[in-house]
N, C-alpha and C positions, 0 to 999 in steps of 0.2 A: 400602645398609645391610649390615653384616656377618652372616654366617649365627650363629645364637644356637650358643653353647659348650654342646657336652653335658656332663655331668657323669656321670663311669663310678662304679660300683656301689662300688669302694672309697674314693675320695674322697666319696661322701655317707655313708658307714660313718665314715670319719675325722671327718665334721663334726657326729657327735652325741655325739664328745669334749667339745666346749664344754659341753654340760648337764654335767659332773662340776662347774661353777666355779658355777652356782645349787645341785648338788647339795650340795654341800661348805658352803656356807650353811647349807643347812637344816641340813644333822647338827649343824655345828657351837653355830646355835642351838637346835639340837633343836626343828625347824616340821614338824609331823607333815604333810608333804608329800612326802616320800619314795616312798615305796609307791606314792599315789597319781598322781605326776609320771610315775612309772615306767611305770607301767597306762596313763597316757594316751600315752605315747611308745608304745609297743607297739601299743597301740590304733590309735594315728593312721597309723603306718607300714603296718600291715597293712591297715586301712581305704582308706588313699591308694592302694594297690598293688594291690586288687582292684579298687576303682573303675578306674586305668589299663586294664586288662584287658576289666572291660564297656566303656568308653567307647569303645575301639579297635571295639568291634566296634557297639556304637552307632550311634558316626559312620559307620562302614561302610555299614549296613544302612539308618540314615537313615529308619523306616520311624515314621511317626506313631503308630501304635497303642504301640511297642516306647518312643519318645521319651515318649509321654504314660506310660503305664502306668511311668516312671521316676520324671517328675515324680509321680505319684499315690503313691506309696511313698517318696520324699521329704515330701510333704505329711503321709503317716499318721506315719514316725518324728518330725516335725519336733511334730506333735501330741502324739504320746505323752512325747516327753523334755519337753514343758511341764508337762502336765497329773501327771507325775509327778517335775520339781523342785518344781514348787510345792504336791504334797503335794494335789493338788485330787481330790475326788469324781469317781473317771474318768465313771460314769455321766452325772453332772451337766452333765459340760462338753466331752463327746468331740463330738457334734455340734455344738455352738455353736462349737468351735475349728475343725470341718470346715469348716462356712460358710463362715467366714469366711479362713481357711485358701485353700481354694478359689476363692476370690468375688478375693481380692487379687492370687492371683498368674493369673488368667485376666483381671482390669481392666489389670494392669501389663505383662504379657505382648501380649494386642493391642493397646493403646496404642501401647509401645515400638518393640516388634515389627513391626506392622501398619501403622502411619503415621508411626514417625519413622525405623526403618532401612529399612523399605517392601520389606521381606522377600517376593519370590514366592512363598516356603514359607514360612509363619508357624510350621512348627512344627522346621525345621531346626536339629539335633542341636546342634552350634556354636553357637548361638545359645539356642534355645530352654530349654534345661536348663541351661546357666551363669548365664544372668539367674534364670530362675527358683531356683536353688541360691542364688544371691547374696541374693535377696528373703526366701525361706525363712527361711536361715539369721540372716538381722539381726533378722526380725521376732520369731525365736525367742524371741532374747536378749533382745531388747528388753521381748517382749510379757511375758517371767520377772519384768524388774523394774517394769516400768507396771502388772500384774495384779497382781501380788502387794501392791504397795503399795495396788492399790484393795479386792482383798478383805482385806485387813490392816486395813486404815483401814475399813470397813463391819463387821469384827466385833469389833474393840478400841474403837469410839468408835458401838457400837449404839445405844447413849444419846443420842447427836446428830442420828445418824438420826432415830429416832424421836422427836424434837424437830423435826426440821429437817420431818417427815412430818405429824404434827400440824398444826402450825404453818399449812404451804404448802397439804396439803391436795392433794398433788400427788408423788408418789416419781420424778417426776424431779426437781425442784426438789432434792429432798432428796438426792440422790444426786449431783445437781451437783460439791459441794463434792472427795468422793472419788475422782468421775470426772477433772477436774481435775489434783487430785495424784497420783492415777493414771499422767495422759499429761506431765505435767509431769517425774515422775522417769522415766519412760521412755522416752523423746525429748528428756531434756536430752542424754545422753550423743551422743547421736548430733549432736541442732545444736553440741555442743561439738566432734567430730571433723571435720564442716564447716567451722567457724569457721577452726580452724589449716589445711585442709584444702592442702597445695605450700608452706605457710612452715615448719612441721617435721616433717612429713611429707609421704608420696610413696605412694600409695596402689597396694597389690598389684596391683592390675588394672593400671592405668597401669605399673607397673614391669615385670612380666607381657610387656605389650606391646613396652615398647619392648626388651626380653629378646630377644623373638621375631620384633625384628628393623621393628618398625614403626615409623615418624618419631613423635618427641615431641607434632607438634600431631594428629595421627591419634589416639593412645594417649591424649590430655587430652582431645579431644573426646568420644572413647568413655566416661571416667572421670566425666566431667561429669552426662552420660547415666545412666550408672551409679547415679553417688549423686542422682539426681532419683527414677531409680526404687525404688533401697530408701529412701528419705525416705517418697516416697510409698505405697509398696507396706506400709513399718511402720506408717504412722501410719492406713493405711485397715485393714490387718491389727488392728492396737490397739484403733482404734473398732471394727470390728464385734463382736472379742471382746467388750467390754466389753458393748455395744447385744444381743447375742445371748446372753450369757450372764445378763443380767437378765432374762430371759423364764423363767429357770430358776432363778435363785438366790431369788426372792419369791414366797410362796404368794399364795392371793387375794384376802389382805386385804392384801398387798404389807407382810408378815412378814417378815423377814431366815429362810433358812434354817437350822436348827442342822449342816445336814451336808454344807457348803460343800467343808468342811477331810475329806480321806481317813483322820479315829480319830487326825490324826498333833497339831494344836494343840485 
């Protein structure tokens, strides 16, 4: 295999010319995405370029305590940027997202890690903070649109609940239905990016790979792996939010709280 092409510091300067041809869109229809496109390109560049810098010295240093305490401040922002797009009661929901938080990516980590690449060092820099970033970051996204649609649907159709509570005599029963469509819009998007998953598309990691010089069935095996573990890392991440965050959102009469929502719905 050929050594992977670097790319020098003016040819990735020349290649954020392309965004003028989305930009140019926007103005033209006037999609107040401008500003914000701009903020995040700045954002993401400067973000990426600090990360290179620890990671260098990460991988260096290699040292468990330094690896975890990485992972454990991925986990707190990964918490915070939930708990404040979705506008939620940070009090309410900062430990129930930790749980679970925690709970997914130490199930999917020694799993992966521990019996299927059968890692001497389970907690090796290379490894262990990429999978874990990968888990993080899906369950993020994921967990925005599966929560948000379950506490959306438990306080615009409270009336159902409390039919469905009545009724059953039971607030799981009754919560069923939201849980449900909860994980249903939350993990379609993801079994839909499986589905196509090498017919039109080529997924980053795999392409990553064979970039960096590794054979195609290596770089698919790895990929494979991959999306087993954020499939399952989201969808264990998802439930326990959900399972954990019901211990909090119903008083003792198993009452919907009024102060789910952060003052914002």
């Amino acid at each position: 295999m050929k050594e992977i092409m670097d790319i020098d510091l003016l040819s990735l300067l020349l290649a954020f010319s392309i965004m003028l041809i989305p930009i140019a869109g926007f103005i033209y229809y006037r999609v107040p995405l401008v500003k914000d496109t701009a903020i995040a390109l700045v954002r993401m560049s400067l973000q990426l370029s600090l990360v290179a810098v620890y990671l260098e010295y990460i991988f260096k240093f290699n040292s468990i305590w330094l690896n975890t305490l990485w992972v454990v401040v991925m986990i707190l922002i990964a918490v915070y940027t939930s708990i404040n797009r979705m506008r939620l009661n940070f009090r309410m929901f900062v430990i129930p997202f930790l749980i679970s938080g925690f709970t997914s990516v130490f199930i999917i980590d020694a799993f992966f890690l521990g019996y299927i690449i059968k890692l001497d060092y389970i907690f090796d820099a290379r490894y262990f903070i990429p999978i874990s970033g990968m888990v993080l970051g899906n369950a993020m996204n994921h967990n925005i649109v599966g929560l948000t649609a379950y506490f959306d649907g438990l306080v615009s159709n409270r009336e159902l609940y409390y039919y469905l509570l009545v009724n059953n005599n039971n607030r799981t029963a009754a919560t069923a239905p939201f849980i449900r469509e909860g994980l249903r819009r939350g993990l379609n998007p993801l079994v839909a990016t499986m589905t196509v998953m090498g017919l039109i598309s080529l997924p980053g990691m795999m392409t990553g790979q064979i970039l960096g010089g590794s054979s195609p069935a290596v770089a698919i095996k790895y990929q494979i792996m991959i999306m087993l573990a954020i499939f399952a890392g989201v969808s264990i991440n998802l439930l326990l939010s959900v399972v954990f965050s019901n211990r909090f959102i119903f008083d003792s009469y198993d009452r919907l709280r009024k102060n789910i929502f952060n003052g914002k719905k």
